[in-house]
Biopython code that builds the backbone (N, CA, C, O; Angstrom):
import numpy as np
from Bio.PDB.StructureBuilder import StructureBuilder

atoms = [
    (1, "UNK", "N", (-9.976, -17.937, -9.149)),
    (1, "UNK", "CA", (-8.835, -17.126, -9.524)),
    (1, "UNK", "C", (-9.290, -15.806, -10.134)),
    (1, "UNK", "O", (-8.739, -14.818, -9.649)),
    (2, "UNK", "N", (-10.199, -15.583, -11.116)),
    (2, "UNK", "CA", (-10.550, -14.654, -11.562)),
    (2, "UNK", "C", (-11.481, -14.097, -10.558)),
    (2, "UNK", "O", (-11.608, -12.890, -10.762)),
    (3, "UNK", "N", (-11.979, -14.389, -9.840)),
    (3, "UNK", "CA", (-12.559, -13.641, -8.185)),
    (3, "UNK", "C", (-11.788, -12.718, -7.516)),
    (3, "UNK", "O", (-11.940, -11.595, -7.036)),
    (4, "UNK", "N", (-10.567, -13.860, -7.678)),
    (4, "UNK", "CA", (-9.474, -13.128, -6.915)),
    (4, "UNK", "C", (-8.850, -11.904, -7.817)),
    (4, "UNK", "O", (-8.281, -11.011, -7.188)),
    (5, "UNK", "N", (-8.909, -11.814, -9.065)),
    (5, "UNK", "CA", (-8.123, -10.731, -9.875)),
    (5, "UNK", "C", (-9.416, -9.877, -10.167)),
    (5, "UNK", "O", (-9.093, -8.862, -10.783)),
    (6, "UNK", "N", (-10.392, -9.929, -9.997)),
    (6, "UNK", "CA", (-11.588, -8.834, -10.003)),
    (6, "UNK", "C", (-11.632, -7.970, -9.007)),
    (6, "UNK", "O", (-11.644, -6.743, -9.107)),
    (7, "UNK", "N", (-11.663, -8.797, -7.757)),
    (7, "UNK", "CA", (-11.796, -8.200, -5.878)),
    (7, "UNK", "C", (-9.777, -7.071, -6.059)),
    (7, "UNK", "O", (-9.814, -5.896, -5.693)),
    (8, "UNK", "N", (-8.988, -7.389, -6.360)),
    (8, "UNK", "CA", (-7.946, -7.206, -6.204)),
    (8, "UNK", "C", (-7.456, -6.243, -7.840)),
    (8, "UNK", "O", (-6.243, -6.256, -8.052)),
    (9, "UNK", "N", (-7.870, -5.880, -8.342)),
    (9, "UNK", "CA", (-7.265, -5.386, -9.712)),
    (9, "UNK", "C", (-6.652, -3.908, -9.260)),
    (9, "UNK", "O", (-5.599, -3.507, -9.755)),
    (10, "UNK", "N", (-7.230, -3.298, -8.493)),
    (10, "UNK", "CA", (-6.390, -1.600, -8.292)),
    (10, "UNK", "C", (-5.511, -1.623, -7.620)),
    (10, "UNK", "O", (-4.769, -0.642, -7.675)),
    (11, "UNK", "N", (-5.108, -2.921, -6.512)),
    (11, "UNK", "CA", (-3.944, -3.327, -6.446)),
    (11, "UNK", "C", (-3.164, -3.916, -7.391)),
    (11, "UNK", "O", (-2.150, -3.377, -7.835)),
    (12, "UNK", "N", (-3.533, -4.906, -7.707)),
    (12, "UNK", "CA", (-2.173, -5.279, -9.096)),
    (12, "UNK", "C", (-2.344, -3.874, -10.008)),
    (12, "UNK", "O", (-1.717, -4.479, -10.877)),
    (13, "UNK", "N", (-2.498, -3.107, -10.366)),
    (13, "UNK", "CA", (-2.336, -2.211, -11.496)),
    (13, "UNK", "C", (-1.719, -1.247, -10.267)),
    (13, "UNK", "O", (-2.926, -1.076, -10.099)),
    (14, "UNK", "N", (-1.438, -0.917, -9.843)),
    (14, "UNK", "CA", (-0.538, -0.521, -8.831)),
    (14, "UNK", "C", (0.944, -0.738, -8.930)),
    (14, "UNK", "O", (1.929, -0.145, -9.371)),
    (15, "UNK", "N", (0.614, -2.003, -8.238)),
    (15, "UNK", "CA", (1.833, -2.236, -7.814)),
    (15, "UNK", "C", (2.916, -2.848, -9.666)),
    (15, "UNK", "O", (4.075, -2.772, -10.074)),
    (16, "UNK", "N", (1.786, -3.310, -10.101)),
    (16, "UNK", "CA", (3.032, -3.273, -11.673)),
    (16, "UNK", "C", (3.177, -2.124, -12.048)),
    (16, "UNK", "O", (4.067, -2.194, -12.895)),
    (17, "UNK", "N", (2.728, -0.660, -11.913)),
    (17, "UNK", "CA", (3.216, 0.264, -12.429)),
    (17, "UNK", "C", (4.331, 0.918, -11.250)),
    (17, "UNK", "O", (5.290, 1.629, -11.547)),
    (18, "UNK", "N", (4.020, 0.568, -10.095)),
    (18, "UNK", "CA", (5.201, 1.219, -9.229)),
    (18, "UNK", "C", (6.841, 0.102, -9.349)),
    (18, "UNK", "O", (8.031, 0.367, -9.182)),
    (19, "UNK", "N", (6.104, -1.150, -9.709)),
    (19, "UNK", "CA", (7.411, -2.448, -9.774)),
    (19, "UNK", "C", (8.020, -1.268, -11.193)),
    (19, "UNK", "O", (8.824, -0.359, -10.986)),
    (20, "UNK", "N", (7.379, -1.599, -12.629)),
    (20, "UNK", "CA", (7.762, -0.855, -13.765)),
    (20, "UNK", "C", (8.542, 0.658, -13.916)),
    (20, "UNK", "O", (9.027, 1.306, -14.844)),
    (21, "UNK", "N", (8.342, 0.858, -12.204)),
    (21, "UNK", "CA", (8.833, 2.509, -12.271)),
    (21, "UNK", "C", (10.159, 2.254, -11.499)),
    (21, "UNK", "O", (11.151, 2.978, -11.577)),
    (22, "UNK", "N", (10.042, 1.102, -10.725)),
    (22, "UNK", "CA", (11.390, 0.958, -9.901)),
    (22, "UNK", "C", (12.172, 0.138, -10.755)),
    (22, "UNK", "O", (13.363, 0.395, -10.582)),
    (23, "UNK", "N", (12.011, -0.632, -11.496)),
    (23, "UNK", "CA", (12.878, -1.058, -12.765)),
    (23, "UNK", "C", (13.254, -0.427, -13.828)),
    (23, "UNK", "O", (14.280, -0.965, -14.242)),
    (24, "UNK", "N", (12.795, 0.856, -14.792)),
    (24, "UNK", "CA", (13.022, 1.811, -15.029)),
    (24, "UNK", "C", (14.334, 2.966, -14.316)),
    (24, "UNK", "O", (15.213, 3.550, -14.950)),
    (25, "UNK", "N", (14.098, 3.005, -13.010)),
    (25, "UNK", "CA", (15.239, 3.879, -12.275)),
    (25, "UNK", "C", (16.459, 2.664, -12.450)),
    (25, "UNK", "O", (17.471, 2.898, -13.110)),
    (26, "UNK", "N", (16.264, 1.558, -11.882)),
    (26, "UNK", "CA", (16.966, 0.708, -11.518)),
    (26, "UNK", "C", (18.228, 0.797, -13.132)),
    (26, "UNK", "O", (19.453, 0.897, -13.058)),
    (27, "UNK", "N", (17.423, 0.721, -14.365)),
    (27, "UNK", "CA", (18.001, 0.366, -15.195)),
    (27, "UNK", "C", (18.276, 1.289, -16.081)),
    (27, "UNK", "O", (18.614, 0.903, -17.200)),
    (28, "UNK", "N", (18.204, 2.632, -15.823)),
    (28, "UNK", "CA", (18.782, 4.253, -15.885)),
    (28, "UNK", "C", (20.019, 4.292, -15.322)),
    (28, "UNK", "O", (21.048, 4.677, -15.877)),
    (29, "UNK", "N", (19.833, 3.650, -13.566)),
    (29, "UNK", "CA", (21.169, 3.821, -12.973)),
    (29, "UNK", "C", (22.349, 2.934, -13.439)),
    (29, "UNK", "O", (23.541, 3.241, -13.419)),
    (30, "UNK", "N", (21.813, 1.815, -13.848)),
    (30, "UNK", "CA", (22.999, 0.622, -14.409)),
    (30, "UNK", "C", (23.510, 1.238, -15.737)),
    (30, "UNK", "O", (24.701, 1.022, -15.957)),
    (31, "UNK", "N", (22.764, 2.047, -16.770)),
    (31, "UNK", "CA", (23.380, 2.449, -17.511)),
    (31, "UNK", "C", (24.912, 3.335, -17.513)),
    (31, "UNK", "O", (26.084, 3.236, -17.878)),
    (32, "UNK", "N", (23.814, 4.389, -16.718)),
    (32, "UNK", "CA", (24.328, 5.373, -16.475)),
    (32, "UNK", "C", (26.052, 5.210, -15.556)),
    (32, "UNK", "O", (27.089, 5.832, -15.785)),
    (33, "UNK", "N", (25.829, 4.345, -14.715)),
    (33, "UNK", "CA", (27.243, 3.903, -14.283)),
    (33, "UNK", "C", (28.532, 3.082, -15.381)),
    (33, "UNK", "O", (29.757, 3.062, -15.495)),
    (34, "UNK", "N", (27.409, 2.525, -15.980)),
    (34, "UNK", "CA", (28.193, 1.818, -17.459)),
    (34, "UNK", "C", (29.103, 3.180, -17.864)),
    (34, "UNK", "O", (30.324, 3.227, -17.715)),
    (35, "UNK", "N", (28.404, 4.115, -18.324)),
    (35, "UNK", "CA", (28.629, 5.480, -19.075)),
    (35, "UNK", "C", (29.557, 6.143, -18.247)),
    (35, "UNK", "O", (30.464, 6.654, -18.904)),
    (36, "UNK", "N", (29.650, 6.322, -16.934)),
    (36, "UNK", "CA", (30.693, 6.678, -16.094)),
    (36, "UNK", "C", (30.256, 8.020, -15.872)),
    (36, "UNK", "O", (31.108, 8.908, -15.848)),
    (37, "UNK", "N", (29.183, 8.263, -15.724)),
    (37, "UNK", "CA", (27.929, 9.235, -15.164)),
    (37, "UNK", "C", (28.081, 9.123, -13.597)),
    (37, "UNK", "O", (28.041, 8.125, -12.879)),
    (38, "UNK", "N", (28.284, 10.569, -13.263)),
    (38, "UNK", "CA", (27.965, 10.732, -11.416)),
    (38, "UNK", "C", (26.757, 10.125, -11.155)),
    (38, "UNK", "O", (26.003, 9.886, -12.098)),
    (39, "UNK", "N", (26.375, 9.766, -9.744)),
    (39, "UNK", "CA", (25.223, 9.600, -9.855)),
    (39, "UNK", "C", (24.283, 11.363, -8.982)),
    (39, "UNK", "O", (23.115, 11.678, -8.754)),
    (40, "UNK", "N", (25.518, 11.967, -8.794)),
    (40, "UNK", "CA", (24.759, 13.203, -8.369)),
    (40, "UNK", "C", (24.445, 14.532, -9.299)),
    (40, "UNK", "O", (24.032, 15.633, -8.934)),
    (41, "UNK", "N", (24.812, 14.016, -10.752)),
    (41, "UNK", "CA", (24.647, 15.064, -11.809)),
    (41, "UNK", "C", (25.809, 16.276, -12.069)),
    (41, "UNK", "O", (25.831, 16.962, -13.091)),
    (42, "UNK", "N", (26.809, 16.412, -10.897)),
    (42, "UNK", "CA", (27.207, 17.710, -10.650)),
    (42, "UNK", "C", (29.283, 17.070, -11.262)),
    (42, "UNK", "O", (30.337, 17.630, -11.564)),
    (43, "UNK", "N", (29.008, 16.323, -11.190)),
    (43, "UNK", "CA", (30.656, 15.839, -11.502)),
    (43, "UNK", "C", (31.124, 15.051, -10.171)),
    (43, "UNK", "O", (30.459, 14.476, -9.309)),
    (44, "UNK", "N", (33.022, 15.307, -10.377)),
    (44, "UNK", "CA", (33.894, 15.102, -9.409)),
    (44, "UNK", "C", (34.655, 16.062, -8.780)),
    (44, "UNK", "O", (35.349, 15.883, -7.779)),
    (45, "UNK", "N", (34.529, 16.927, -9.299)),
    (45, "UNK", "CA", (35.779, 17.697, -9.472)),
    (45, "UNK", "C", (35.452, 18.670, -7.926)),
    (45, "UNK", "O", (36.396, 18.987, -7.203)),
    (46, "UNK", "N", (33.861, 19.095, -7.551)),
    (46, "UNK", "CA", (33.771, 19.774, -6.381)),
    (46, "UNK", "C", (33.429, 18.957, -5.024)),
    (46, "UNK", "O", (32.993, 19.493, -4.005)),
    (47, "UNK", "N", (33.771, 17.187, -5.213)),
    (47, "UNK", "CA", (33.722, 16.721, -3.845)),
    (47, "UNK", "C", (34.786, 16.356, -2.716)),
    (47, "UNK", "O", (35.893, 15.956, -3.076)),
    (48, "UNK", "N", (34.662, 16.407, -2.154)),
    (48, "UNK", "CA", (35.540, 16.617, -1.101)),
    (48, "UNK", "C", (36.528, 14.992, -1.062)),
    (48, "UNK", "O", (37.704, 15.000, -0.698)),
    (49, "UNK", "N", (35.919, 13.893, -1.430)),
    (49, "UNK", "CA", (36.209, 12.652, -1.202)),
    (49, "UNK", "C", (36.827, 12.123, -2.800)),
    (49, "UNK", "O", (37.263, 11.039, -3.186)),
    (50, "UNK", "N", (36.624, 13.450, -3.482)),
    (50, "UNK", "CA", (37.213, 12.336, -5.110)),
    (50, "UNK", "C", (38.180, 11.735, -5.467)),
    (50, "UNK", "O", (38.365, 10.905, -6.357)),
    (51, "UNK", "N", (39.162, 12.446, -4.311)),
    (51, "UNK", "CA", (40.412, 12.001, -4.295)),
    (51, "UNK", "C", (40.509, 10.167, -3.988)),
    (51, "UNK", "O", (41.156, 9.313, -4.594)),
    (52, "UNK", "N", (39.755, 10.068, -3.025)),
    (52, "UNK", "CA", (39.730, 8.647, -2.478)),
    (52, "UNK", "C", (38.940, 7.627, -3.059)),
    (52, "UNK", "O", (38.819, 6.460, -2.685)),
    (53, "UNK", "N", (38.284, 8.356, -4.264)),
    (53, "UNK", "CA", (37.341, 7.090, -4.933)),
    (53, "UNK", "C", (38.348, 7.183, -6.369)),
    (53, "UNK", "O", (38.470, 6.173, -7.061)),
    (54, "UNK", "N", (38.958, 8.307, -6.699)),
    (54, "UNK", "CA", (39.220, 7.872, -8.109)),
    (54, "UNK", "C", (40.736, 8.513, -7.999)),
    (54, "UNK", "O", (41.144, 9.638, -8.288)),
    (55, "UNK", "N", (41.490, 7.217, -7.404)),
    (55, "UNK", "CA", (43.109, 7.382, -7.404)),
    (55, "UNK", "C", (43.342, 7.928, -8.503)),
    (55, "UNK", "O", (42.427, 8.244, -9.264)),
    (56, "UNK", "N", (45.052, 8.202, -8.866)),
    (56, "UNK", "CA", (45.354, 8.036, -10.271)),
    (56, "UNK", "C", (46.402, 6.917, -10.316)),
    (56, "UNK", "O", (46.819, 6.368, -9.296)),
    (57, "UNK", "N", (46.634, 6.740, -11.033)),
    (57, "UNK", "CA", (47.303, 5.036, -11.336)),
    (57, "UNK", "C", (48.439, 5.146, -11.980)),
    (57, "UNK", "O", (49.072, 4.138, -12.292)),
]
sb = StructureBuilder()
sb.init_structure("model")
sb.init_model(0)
sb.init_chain("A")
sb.init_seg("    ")
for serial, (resi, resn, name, xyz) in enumerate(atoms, 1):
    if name == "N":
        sb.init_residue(resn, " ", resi, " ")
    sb.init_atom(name, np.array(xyz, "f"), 0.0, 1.0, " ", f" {name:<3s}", serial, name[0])
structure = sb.get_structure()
């Protein structure tokens, strides 16, 4: 086992920092939708479709 994590280490330190970077975004975006954050930075107000995602009631 430790053969195997010697021969293989610049892969695992890899791929946990790219997993750690895609869980990071992942859990920016879940916030951020919590918060009621665009996800394009710019608002609602200049898209063409806002009408159809955010009726009024």
């Amino acid at each position: 086992m430790l053969a195997f994590i010697g021969e293989n280490i610049a892969t695992i330190v890899v791929c946990g920092f790219l997993a750690g970077i895609t869980g990071a975004i992942i859990a920016r975006m879940v916030i951020d939708r919590k918060r009621g954050v665009s996800s394009c930075g710019c608002g609602c107000s200049s898209c063409t479709m806002s009408s159809a995602y955010h009726q009024k009631k």
